[in-house]
MARBA-3410 file (N, C-alpha, C, O; in Angstrom, 1 decimal):
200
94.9,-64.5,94.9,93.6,-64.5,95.7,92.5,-64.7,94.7,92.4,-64.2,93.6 ~ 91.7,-65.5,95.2,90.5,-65.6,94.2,89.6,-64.5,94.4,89.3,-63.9,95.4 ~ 89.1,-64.5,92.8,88.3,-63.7,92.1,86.9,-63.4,93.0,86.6,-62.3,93.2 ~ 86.4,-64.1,93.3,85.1,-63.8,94.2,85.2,-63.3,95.0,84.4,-62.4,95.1 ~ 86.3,-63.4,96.2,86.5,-62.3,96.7,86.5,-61.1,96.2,86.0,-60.5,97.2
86.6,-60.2,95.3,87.1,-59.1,94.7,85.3,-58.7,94.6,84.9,-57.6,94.8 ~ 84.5,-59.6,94.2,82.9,-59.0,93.2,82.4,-58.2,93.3,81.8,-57.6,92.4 ~ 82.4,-58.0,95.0,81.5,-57.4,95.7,82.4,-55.8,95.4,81.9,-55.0,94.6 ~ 83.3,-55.7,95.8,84.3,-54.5,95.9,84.0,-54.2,94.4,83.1,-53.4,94.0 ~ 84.9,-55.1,93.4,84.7,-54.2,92.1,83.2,-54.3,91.6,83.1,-53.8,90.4
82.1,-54.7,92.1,80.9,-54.1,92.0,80.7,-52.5,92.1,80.6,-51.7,91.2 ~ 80.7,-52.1,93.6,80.9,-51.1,94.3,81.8,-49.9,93.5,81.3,-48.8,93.2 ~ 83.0,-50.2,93.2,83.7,-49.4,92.4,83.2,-49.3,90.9,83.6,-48.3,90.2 ~ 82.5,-50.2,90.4,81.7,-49.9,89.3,81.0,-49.1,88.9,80.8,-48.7,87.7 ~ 80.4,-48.6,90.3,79.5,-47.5,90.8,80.3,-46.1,91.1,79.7,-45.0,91.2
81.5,-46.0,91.3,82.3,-44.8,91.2,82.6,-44.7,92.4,83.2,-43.6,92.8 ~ 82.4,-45.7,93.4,83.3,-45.7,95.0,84.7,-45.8,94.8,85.0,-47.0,94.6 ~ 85.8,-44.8,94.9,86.9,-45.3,95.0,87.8,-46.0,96.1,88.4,-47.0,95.9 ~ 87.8,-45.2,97.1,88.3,-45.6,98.8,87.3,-46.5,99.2,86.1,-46.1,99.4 ~ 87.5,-47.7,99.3,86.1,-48.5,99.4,87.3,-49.5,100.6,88.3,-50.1,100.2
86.6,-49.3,101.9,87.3,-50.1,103.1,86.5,-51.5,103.4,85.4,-51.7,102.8 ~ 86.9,-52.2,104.0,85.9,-53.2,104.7,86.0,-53.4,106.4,87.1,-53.5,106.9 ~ 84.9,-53.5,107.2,85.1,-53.2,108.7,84.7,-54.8,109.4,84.2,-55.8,108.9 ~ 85.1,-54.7,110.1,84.8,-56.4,111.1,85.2,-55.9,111.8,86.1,-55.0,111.9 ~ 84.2,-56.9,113.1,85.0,-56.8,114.7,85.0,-58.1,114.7,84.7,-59.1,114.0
85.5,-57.9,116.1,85.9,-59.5,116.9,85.4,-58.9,118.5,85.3,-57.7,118.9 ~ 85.1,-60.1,119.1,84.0,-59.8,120.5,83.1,-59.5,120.9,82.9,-59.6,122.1 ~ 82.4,-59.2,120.0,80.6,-59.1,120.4,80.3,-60.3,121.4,79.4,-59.9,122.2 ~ 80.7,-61.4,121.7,80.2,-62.7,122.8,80.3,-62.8,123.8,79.5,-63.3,124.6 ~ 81.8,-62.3,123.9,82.5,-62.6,124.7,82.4,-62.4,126.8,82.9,-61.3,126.9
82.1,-62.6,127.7,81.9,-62.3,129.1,83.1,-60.9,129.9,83.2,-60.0,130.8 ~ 83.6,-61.4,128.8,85.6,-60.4,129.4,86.0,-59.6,127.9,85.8,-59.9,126.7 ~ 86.6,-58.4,128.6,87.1,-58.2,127.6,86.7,-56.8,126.4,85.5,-56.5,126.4 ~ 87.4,-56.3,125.7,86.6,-55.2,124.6,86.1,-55.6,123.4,86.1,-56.8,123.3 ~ 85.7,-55.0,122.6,85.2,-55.4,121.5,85.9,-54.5,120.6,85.9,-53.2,120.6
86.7,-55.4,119.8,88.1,-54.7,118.8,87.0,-54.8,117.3,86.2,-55.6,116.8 ~ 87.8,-53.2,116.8,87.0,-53.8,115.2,88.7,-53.0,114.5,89.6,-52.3,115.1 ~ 88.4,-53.5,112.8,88.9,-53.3,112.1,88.7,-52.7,110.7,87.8,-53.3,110.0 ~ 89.5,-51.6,110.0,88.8,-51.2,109.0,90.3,-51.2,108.0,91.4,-50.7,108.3 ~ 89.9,-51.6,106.9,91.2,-52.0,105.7,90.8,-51.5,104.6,89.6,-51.7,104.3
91.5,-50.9,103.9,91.4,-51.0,102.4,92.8,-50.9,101.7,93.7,-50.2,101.8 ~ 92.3,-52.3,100.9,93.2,-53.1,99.9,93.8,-52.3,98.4,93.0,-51.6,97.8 ~ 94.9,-52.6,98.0,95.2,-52.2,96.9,94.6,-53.6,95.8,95.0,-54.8,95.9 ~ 93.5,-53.0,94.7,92.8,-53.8,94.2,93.4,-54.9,93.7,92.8,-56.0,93.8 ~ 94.8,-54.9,93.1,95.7,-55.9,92.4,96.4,-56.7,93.4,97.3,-57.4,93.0
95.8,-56.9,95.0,97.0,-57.2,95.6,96.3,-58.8,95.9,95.2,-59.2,96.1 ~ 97.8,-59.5,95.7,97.1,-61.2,96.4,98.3,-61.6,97.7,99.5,-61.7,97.7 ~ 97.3,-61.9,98.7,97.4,-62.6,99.7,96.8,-64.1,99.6,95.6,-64.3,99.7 ~ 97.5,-64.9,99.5,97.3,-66.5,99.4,96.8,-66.9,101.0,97.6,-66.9,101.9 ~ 95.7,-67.2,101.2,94.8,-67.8,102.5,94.0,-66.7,103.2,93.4,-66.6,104.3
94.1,-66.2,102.6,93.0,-64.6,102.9,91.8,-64.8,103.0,91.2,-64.3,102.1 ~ 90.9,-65.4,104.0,89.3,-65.7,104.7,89.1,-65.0,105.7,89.8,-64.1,106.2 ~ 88.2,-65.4,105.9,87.1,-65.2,107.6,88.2,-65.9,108.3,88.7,-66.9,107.9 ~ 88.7,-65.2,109.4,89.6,-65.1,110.5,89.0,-66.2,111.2,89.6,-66.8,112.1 ~ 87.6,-66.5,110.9,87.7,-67.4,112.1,87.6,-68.7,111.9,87.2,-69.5,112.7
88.3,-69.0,110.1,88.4,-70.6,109.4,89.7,-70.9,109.3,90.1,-71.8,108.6 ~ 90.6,-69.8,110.5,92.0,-70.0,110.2,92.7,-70.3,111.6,92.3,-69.8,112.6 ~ 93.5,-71.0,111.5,94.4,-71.2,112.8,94.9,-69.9,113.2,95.3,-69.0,112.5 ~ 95.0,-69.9,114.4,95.8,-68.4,115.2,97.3,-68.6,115.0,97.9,-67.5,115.4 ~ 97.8,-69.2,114.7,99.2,-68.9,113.7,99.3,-68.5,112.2,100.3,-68.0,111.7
98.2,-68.9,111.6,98.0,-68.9,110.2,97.2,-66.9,110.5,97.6,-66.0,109.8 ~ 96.4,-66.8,111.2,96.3,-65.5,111.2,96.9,-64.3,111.8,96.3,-63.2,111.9 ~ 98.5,-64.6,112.5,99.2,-64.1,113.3,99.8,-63.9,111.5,99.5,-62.9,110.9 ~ 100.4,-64.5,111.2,100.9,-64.0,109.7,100.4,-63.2,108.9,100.9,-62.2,108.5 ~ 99.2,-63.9,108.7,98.8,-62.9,107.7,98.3,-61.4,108.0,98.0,-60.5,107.3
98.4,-61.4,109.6,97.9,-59.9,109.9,99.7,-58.9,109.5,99.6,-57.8,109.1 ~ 100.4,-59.2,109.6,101.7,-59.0,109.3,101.5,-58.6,107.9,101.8,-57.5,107.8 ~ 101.2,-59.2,106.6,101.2,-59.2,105.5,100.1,-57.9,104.8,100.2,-57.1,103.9 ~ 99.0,-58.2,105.8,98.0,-57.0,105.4,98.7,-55.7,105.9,99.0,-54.8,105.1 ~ 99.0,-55.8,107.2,99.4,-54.5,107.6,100.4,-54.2,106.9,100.4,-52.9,107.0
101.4,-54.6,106.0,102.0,-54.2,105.2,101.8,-53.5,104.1,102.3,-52.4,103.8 ~ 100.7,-54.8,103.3,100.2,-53.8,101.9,98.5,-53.7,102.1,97.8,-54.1,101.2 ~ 98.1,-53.3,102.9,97.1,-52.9,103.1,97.0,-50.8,101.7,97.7,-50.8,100.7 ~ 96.6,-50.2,101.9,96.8,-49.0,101.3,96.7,-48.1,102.9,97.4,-47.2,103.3 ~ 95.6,-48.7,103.5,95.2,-47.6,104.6,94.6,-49.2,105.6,94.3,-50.3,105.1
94.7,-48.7,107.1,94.3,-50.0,107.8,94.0,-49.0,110.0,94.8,-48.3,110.6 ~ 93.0,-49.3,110.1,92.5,-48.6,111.2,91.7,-50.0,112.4,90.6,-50.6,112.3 ~ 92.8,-50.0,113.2,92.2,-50.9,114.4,91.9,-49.8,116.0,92.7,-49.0,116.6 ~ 90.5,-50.3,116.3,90.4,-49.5,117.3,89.3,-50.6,118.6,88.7,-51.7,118.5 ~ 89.6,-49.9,119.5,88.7,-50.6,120.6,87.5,-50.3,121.4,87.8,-49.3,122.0
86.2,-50.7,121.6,85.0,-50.1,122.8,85.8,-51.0,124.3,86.2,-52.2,124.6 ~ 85.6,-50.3,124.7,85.8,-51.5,126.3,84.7,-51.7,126.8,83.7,-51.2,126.3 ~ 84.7,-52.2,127.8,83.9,-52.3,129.0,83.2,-51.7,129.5,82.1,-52.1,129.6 ~ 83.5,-50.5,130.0,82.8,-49.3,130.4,81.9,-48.9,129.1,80.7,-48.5,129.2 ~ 82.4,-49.1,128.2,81.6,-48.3,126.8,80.3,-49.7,126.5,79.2,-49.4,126.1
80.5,-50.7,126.7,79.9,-52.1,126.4,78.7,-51.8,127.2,77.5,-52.0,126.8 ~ 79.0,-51.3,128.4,78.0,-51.6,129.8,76.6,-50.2,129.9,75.6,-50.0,130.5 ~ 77.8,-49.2,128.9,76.3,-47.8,129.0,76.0,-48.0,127.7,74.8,-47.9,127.6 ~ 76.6,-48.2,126.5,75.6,-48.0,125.4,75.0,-49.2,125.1,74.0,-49.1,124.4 ~ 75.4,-50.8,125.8,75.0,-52.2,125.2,75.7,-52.6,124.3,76.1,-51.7,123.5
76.0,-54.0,123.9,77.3,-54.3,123.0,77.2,-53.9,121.5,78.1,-53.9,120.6 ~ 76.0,-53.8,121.3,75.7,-53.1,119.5,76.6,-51.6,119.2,77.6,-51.3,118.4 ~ 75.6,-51.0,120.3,76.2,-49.7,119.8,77.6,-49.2,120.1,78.2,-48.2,119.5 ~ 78.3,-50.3,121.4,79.8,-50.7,121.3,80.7,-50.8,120.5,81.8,-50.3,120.4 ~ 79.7,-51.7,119.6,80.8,-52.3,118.2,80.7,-51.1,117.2,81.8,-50.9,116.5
79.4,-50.1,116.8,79.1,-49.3,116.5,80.1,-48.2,116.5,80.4,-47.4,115.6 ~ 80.4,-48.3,117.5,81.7,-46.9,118.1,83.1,-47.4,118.0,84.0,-46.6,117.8 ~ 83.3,-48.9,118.1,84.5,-49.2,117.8,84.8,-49.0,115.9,85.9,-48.8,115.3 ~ 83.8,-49.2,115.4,83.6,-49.4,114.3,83.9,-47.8,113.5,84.6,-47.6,112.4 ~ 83.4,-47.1,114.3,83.7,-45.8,113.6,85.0,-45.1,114.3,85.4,-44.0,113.7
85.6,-45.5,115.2,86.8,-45.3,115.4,87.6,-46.1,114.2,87.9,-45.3,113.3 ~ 87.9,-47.0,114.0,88.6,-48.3,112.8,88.5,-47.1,111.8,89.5,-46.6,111.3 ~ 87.6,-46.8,111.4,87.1,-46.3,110.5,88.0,-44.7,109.9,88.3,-44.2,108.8 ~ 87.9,-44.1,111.4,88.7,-42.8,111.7,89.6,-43.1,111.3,90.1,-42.3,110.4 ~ 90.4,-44.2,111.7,92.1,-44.3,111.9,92.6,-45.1,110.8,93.7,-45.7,110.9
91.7,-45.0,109.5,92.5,-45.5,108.1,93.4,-44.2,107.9,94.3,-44.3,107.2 ~ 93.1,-42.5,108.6,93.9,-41.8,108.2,93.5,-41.1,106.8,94.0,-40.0,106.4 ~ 92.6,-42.1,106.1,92.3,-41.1,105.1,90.8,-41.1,104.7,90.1,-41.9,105.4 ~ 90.1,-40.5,103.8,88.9,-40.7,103.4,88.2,-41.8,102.9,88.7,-42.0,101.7 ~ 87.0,-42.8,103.2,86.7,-43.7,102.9,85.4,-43.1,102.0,84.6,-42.3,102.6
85.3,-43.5,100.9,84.2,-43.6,99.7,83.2,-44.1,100.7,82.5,-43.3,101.3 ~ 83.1,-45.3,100.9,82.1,-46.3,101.1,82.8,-47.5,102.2,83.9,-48.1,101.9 ~ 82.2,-47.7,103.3,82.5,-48.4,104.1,81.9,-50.4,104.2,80.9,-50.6,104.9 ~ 82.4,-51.2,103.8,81.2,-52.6,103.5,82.0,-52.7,105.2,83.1,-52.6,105.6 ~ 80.2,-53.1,106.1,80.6,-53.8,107.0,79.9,-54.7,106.9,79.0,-54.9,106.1
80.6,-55.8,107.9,80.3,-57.5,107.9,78.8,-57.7,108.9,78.3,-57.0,109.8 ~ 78.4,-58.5,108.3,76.9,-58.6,108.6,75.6,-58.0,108.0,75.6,-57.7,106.8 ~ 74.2,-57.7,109.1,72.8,-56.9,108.3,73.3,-55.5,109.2,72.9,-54.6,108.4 ~ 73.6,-55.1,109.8,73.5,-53.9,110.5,74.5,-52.9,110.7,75.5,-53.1,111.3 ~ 74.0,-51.1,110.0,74.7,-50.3,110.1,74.5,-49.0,110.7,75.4,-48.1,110.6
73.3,-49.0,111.4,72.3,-47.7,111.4,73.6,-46.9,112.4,73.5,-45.7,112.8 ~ 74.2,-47.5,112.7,75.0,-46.5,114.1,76.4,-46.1,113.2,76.7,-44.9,113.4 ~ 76.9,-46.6,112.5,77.8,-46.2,111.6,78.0,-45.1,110.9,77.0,-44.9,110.1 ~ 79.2,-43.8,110.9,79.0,-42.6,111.2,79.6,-42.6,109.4,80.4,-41.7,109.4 ~ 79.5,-43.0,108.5,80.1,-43.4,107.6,79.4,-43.6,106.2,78.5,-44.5,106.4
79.3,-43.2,104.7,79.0,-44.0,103.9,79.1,-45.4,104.1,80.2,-45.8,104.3 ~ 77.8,-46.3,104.2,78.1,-47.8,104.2,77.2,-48.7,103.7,76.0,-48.4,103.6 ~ 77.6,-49.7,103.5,76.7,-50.8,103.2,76.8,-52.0,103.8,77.9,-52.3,103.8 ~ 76.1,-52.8,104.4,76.0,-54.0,104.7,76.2,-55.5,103.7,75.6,-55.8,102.7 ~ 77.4,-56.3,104.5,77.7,-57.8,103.7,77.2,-58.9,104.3,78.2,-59.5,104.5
76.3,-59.6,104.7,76.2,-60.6,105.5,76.7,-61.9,105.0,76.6,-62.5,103.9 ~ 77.4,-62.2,106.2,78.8,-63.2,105.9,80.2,-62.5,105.0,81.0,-63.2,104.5 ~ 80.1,-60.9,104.9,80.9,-60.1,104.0,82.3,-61.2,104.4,82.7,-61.6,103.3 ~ 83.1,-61.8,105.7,83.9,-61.9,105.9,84.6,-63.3,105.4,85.8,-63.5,105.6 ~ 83.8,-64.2,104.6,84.2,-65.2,103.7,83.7,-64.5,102.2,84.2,-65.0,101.2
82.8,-63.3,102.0,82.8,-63.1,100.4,83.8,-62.1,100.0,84.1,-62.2,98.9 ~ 84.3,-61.1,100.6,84.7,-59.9,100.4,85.9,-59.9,101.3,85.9,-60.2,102.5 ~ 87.4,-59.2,100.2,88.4,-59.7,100.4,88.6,-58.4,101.6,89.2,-58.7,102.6 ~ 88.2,-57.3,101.4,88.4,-56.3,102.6,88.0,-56.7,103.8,88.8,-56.7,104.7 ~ 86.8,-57.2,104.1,86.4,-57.8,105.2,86.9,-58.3,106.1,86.9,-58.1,107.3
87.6,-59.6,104.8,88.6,-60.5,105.2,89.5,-60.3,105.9,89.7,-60.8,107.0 ~ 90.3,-59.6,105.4,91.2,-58.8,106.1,91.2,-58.4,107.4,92.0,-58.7,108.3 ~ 90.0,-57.5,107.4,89.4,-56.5,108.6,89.1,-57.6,109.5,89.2,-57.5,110.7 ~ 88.9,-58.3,109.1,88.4,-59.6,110.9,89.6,-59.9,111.1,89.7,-60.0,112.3 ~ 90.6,-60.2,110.5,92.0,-61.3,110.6,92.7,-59.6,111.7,93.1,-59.7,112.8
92.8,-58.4,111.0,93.1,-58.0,112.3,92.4,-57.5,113.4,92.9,-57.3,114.4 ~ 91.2,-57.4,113.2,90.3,-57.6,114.4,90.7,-58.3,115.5,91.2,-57.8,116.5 ~ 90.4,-59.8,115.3,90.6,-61.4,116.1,92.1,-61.2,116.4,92.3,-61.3,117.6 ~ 93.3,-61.1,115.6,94.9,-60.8,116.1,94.5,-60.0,117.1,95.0,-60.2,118.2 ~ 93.8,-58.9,117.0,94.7,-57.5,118.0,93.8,-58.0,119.2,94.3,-58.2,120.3
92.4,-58.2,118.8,91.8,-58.8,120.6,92.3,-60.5,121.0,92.5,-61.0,122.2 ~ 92.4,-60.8,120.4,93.2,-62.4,120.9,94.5,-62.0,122.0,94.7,-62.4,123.1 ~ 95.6,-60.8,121.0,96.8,-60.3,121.6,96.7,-59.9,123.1,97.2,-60.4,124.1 ~ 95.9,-58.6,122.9,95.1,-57.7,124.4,94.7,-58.8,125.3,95.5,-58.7,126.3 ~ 93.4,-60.4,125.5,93.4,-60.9,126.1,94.4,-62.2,126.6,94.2,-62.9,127.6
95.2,-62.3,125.9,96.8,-63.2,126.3,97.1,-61.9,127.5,96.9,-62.2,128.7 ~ 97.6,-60.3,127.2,97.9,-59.9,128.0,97.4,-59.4,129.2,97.9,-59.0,130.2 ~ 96.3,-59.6,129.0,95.2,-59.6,130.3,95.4,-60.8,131.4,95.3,-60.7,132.7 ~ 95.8,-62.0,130.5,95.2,-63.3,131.5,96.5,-63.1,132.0,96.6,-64.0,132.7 ~ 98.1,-62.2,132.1,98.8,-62.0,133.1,98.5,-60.7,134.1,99.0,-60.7,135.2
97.7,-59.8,133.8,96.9,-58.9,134.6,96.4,-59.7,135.7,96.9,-59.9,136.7 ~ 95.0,-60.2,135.3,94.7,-61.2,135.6,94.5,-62.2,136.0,93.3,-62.5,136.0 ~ 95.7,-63.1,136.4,95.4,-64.4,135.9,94.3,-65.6,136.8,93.4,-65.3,137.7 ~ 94.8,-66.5,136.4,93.2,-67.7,137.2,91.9,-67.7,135.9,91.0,-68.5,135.8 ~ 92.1,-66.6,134.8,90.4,-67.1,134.6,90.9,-67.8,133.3,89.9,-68.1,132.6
92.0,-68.0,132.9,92.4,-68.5,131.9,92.2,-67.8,130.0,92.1,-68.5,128.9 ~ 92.1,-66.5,130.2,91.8,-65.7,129.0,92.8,-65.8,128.0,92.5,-65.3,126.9 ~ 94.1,-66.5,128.2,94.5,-66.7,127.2,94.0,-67.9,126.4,94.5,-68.2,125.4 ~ 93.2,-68.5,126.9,93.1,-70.0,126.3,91.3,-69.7,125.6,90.9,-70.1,124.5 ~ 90.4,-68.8,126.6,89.0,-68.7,126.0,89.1,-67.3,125.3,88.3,-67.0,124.4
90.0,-66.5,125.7,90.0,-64.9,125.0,88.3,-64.4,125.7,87.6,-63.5,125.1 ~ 87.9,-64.9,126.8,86.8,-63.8,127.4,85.6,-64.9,127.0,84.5,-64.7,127.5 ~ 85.7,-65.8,126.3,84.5,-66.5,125.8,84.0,-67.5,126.9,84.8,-68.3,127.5 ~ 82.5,-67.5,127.1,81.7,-68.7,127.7,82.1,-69.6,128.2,81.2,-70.1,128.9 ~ 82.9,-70.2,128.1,83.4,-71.6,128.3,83.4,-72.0,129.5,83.4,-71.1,130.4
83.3,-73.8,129.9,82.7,-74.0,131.0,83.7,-73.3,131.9,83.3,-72.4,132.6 ~ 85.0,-73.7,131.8,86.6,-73.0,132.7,86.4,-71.9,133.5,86.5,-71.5,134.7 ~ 85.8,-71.2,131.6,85.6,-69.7,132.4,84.8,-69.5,133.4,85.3,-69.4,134.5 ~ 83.2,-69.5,133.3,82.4,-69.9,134.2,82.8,-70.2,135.6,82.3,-69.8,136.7 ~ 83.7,-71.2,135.4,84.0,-72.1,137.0,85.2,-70.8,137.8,85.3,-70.6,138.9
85.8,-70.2,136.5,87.0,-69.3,137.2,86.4,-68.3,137.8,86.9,-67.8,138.7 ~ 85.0,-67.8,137.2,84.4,-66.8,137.9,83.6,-67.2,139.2,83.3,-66.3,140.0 ~ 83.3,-68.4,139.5,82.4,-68.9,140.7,83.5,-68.9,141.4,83.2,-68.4,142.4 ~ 84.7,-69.2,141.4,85.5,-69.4,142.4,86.5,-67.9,142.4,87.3,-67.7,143.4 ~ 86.5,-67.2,141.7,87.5,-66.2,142.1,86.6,-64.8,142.0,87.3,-63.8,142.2
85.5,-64.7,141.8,84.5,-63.3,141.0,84.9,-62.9,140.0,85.8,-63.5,139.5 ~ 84.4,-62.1,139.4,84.3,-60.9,138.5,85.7,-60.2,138.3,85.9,-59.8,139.5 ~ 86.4,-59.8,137.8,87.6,-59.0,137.3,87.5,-57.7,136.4,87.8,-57.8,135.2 ~ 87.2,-56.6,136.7,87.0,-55.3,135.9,87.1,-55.6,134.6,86.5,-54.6,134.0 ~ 87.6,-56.4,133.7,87.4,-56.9,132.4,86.2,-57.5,132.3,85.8,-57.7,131.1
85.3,-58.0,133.4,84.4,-58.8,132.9,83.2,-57.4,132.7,83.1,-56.4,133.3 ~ 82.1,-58.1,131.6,81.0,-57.1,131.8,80.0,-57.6,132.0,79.4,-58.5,131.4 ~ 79.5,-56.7,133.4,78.5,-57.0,134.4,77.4,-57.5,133.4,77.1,-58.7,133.6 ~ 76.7,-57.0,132.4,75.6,-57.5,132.0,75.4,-58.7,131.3,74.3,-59.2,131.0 ~ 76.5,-59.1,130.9,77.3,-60.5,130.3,77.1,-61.4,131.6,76.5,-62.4,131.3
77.4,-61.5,132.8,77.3,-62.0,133.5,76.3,-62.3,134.5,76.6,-63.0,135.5 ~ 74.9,-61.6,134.3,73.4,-61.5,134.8,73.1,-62.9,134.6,72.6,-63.4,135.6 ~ 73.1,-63.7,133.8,72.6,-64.9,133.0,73.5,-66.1,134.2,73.2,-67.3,134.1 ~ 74.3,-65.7,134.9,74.9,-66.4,135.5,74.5,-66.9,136.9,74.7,-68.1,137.1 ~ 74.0,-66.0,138.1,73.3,-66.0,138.8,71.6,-66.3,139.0,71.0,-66.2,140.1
END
């Protein structure tokens, strides 16, 4: 794995953070659907060959590598906000809660939490903010690749719950399809209502 990835982390540990995780979600956009986040921390020596931002990678190229992380990860915490949670707190503080669940379910104590992007104030956690953390910072990295796997997986299994709105093909996202599946069939308890105000 290249070294730049690593700078940001062994910066931070320079400073005497040892358990030092990285968090990403996947779904903040989306019309359908929860908002999955992810929280990893890496053993510092470890290389994964194609390890980026989950979202410069094919969904078979990151169906692998989530396999490989989840292996040697040291500690690794995926959690979800749904719908109901999206629609009373608003999708920030969603991600905020998914975020500090992820965070719970490494199982052990995190030093210091880097999440992806400017914004942490809701984060129950030592943390710092990465913007664009998820192409500079190899934890990150990580943390979105199982982010985007585990909500990609959940809405494949929806669009058989479901089916007609085609969520395996948009995963909940905008798209004109989607749109047209909702004018013609409504709303689906996956979808959230305030995602869909803009539509009428």
């Amino acid at each position: 794995m290249s070294a730049p990835l690593w700078e940001i982390e062994d910066a931070v540990r320079a400073e005497g953070f040892r358990a030092v995780c990285g968090v990403d979600e996947a779904g903040r956009g989306p019309l359908a659907g929860p908002v999955c986040a992810a929280a990893v921390i890496l053993p510092r020596d470890i290389e994964i060959p194609g390890l980026n931002d989950s979202k410069k990678l094919s969904e078979k190229r990151r169906e692998a590598l989530y396999d490989v992380i989840c292996e040697r990860a040291e500690a690794y915490g995926i959690a979800f906000a749904g719908v109901d949670e999206i629609e009373s707190l608003n999708i920030l503080n969603a991600t905020y809660l998914a975020m500090n669940r992820a965070i719970e379910a490494l199982g052990m104590k995190t030093d210091l939490a880097l999440i992806d992007g400017n914004r942490n104030k809701g984060i129950q956690y030592p943390s710092r903010t990465v913007v664009h953390g998820d192409a500079k910072c190899a934890s990150i990295a990580a943390a979105s690749i199982l982010a985007k796997v585990t909500r990609d997986r959940y809405m494949r299994a929806l669009a058989e719950k479901y089916p007609g709105y085609g969520f395996e093909k948009h995963k909940g996202y905008g798209t004109a399809a989607h749109y047209a599946a909702i004018r013609e069939l409504g709303a689906c308890p996956e979808h959230r209502p305030s995602f869909l105000r803009k539509m009428h």
